[in-house]
N, C-alpha and C positions, 0 to 999 in steps of 0.2 A: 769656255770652262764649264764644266757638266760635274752634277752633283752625285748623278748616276752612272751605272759603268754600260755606258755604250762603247761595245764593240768597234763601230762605226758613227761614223758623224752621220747625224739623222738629213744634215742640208746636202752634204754631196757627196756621202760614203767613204769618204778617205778613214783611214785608223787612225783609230786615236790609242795615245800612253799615256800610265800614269804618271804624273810628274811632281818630287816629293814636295818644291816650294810652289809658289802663286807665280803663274806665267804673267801673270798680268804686271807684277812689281818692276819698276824701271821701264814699262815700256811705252807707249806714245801713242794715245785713242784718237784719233779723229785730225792728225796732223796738227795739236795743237795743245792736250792733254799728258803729259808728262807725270805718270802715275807712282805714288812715292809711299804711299803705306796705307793696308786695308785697316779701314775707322771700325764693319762691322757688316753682320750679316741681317739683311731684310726677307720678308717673305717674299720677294720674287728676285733678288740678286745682290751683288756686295758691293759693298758701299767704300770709297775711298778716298784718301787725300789724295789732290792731285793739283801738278801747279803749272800756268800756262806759259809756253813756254817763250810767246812772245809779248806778254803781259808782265810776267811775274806776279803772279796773282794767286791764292791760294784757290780752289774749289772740293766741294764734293763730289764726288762724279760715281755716280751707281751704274753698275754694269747688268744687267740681264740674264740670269743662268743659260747656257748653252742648251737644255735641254725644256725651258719656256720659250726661247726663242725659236725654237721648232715649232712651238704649238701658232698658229695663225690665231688663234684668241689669244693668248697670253701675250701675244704682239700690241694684238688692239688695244686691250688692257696696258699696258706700258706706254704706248703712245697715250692712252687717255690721261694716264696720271701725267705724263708732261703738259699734256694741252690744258688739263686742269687746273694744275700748280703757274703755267705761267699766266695764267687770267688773274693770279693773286701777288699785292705786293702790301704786307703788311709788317710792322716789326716783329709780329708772333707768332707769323708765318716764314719757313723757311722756301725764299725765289728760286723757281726754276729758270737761267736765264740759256740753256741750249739743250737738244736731245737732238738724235739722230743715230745712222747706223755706221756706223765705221768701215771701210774698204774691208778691212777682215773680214766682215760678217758678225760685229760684236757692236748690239744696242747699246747707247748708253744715255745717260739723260746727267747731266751738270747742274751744278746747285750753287749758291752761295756758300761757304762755309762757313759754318758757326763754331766756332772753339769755347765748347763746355762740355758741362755731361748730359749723357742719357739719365732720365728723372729715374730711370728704373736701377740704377745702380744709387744715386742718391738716395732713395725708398731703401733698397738692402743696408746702407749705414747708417742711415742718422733716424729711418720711419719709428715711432712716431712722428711727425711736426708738430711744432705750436702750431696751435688754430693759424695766430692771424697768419704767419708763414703759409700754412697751406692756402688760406682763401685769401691772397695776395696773387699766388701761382696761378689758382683755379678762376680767378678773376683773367685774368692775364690768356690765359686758355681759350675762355668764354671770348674775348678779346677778337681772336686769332680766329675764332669758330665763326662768329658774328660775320665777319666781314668775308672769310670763303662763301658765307649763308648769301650773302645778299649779292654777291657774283655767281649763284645755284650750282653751288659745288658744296653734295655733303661729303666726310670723312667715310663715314662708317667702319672703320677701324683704329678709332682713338684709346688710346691706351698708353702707359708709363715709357715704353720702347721707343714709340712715335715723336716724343718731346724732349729735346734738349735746353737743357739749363746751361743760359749763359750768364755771368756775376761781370757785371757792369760800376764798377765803384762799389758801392753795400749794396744796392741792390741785383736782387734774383730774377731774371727775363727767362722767360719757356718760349721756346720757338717749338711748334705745332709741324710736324714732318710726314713725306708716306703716306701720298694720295693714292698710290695703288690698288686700293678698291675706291674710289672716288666716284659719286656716281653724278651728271648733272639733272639737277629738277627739272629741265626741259626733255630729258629721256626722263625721267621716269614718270613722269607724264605721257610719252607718248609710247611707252614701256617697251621702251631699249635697253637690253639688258647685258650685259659681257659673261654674267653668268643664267646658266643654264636652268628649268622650270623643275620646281624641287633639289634645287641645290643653292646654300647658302655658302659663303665664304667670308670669316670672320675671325676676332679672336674669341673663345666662347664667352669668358667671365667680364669681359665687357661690350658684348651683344647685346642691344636693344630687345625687348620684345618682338615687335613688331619686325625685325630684322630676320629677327632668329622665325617669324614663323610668316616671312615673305608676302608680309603686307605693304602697304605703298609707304613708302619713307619720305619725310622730310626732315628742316635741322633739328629738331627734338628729338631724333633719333640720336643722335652726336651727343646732347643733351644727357641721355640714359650714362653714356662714356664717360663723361664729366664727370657726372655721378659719382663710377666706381675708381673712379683716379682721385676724387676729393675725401671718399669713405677711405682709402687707402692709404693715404697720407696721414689721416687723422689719426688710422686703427693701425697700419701695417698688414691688413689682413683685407682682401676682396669678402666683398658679402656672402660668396656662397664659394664651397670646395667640394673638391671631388671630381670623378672622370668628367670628359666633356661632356659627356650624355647628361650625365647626373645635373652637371652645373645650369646646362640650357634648361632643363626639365624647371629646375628651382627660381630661376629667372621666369619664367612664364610664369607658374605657378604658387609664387611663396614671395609676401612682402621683404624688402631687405630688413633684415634683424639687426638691434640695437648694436652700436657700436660695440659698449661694454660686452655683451657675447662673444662678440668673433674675440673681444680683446678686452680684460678686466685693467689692463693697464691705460686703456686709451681715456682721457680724462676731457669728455667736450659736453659743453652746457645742453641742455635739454631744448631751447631753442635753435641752436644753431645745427644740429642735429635734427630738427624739423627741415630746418635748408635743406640739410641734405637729400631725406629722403625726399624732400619734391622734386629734385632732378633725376631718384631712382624709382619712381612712378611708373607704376607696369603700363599705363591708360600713355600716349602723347599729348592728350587735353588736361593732365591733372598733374604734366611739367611746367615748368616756367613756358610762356610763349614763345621765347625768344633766345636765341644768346645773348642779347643784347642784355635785355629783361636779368638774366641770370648773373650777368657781371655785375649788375649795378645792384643790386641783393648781395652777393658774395664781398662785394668794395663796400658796401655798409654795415655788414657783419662785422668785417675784418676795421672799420672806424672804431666800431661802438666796442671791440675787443683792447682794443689800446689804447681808448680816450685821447685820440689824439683833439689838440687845439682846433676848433673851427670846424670840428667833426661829429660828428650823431653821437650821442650816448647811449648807453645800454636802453634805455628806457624811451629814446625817441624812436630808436629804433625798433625795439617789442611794438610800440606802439602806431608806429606804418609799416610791417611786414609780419605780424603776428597775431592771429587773431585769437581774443582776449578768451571766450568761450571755449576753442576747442584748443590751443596752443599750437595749430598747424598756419603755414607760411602762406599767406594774403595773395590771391592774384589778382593783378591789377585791373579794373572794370574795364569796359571798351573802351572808346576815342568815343565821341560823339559822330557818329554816323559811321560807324565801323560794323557791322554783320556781326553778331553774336553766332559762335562756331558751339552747338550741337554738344560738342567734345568738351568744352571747354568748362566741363562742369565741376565744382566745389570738391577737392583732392579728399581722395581716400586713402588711409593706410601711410599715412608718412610717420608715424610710430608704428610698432609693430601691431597689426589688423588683425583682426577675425576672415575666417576662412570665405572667400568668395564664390558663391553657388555657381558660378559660373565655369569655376575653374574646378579642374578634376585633379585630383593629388596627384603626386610625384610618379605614385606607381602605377596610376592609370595612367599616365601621362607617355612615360618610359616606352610600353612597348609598340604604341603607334609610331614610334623616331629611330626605330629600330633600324640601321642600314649597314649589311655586310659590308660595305666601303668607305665607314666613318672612319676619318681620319686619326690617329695616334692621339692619346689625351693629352700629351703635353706637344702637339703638332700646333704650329700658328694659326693654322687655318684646316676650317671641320666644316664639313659636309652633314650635313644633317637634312631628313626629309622634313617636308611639306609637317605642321603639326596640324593634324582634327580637331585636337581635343576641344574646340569651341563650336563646330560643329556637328561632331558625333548625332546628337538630338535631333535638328534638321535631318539628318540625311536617315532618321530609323524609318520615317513611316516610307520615303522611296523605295529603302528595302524592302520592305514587306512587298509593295505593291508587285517591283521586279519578283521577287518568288510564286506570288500567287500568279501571275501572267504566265512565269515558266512552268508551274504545274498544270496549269491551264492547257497549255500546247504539249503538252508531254501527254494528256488523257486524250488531248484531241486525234494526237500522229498516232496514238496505240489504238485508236479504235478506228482508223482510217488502215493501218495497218491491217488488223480481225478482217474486215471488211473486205478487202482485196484478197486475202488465202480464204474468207469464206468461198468468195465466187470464182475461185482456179483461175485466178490472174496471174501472169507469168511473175515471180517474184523476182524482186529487182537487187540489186547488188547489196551486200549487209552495209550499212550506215550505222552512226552513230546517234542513234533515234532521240536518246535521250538527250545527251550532250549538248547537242547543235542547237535545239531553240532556247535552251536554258543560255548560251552564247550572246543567239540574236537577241533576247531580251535584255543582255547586258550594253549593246552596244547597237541602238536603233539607224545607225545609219547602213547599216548591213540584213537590215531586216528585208525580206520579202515575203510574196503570200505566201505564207504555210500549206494551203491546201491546194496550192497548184505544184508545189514541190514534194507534195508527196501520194497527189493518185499516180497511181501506176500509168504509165500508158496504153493505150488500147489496138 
């Protein structure tokens, strides 16, 4: 099944038609898979009920677009999210329990089915939540993120889409789904990558920093997601809007703005709203530590909001997670004989901040991310370049040096040049006199002597 209109099948040229229903409905993956109705569409393939046929047993079973499954990386990538998903078996995580390719020639990877909703349809009806409701979920999340963390599988594309809400008696369980950019912390340690050097792939408005501008990741990255899935629940509205360019540009460079802004109806205390912004921390030293860390904050809030029996109060709580001076969320000191991380310094901007010298506004920001092949704004996934902007500085005084060395060699070749038609030396082929070394000084592994490449011969 191909999303695109090939002519021809890209694996073994046969024609393809177009066909008005879903071929895949009624038919039988992998001698075992009895496919019975599509749940929904993912960024890399559709997702469906399907029930075994010698089991009797319900599954998910997500199929592979015809047209990734040509690409040799979007392979790997598919196999990785199975190999991913099945190192995890948690109840806020949805189990992968088989993948493989089908005699057809159709990937597929099988899942447990969960019978509820996607949060992102819950969000369009009921968003706002009460608090505790939200950080009950968000808790629950952190839950499901924790325990991928410590089998070194981050998400990196957590987001409302990715979690299904299943209703268990009264209470609400989120199953955490779509490991498909799933990256593990033993690659990226040893920096293995499925995607390519200056290309991200993500959803923008809940892109981490540090995601969005392809620096090393760990689970505090997942962490930034939580963030904007917990501001959204509360507000109904992500932190920042507009094209995907605009939104990543603001994510780097703009603290998340107070709830009441995106939303004058969203009504949440001024402390718990400090919670938040510590998980939407531009810095990963100035987030919670942990998922773990982040749950048991989020399951305290959510105590002290309902005064339940045997649970924290408002006031014990402000009082171990709040600190009394600046009204921003307490992180918790080392272990005793734990390494103090460098990063891990005292949070900045979890109300709205003052502007950051370090950071350059939206609109310097903007045209360094410039890429005639950015993905569609409302596309799941956006390709954006490498950002400078926290480099720029560093790299002026290198320029300079590279320009005075190319004008250096440009005075040198013109007056090696004079010199040879002074003294009637046969003149040599026209070259690109100037051009050429202002080149080689961009890229020194292509340099050679200048003044043996350009006396004339004798």
């Amino acid at each position: 099944m191909y999303r695109v209109a090939y002519a021809l099948c890209p694996n073994d040229g046969a024609g393809l038609v177009a066909m008005a229903g879903d071929p895949l409905i009624g038919s039988i993956i992998a001698d075992r898979y009895l496919i019975e109705e599509a749940l929904g569409e993912g960024s890399m393939g559709m997702v469906y009920r399907a029930r075994h046929v010698r089991l009797s047993r319900q599954f998910a079973v997500k199929i592979l677009f015809g047209d990734l499954a040509a690409d040799a990386t979007m392979r790997l990538r598919f196999a990785s999210e199975a190999e991913a998903a099945c190192r995890l078996a948690h109840p806020n995580v949805v189990s992968v329990v088989d993948f493989g390719l089908d005699t057809g020639g159709v990937l597929y990877l099988a899942m447990n089915y969960v019978d509820g909703e996607c949060l992102r349809d819950l969000l369009h009806r009921e968003a706002p939540l009460l608090p505790a409701r939200a950080l009950d979920i968000a808790a629950q999340i952190a839950d499901g993120l924790s325990h991928a963390h410590e089998n070194g599988i981050i998400h990196r594309d957590l987001k409302p889409e990715n979690v299904i809400i299943e209703r268990v008696g009264r209470r609400e369980v989120p199953h955490v789904l779509d490991f498909g950019l799933a990256i593990s912390t033993d690659e990226e340690l040893q920096g293995v990558r499925l995607t390519g050097g200056g290309v991200m792939l993500g959803t923008p408005s809940y892109m981490s920093p540090e995601q969005i501008e392809q620096r090393s990741l760990d689970g505090r990255s997942d962490l930034f997601g939580l963030g904007v899935i917990t501001y959204e629940m509360l507000c109904r509205e992500t932190p920042f809007d507009g094209s995907s360019l605009e939104i990543v540009s603001q994510i780097c460079s703009r603290p998340a703005p107070a709830l009441a802004a995106r939303n004058p109806a969203a009504s949440v205390p001024g402390w718990l709203e400090a919670v938040i912004f510590r998980l939407l921390a531009r810095e990963p030293g100035h987030r919670f530590r942990s998922a773990a860390e982040a749950s048991a904050v989020l399951r305290a809030a959510a105590r002290a909001l309902e005064g339940e029996d045997g649970g924290v109060t408002l006031d014990e709580f402000l009082a171990g997670h709040i600190e009394p001076d600046t009204g921003e969320v307490a992180i918790a000191p080392c272990a005793e004989g734990e390494a103090e991380d460098d990063d891990l310094a005292p949070a900045e901007g979890l109300a709205p901040a003052t502007e950051d010298d370090n950071l350059v506004p939206v609109t310097d920001l903007a045209p360094a991310m410039e890429d005639d092949d950015l993905a569609t704004e409302d596309s799941a996934e956006i390709k954006v370049t490498w950002c400078r902007h926290r480099h720029r500085r560093a790299l002026a005084p290198v320029r300079v040096v590279l320009w005075m060395a190319a004008a250096v060699t440009f005075v040198f070749a013109t007056a090696q040049v004079a010199e040879s038609l002074a003294l009637g030396a046969p003149r040599q082929p026209s070259r690109a006199w100037a051009s050429e070394p202002v080149v080689r000084a961009h890229y020194p592994a292509h340099r050679q002597s200048t003044q043996q490449r350009l006396v004339p011969p004798h």
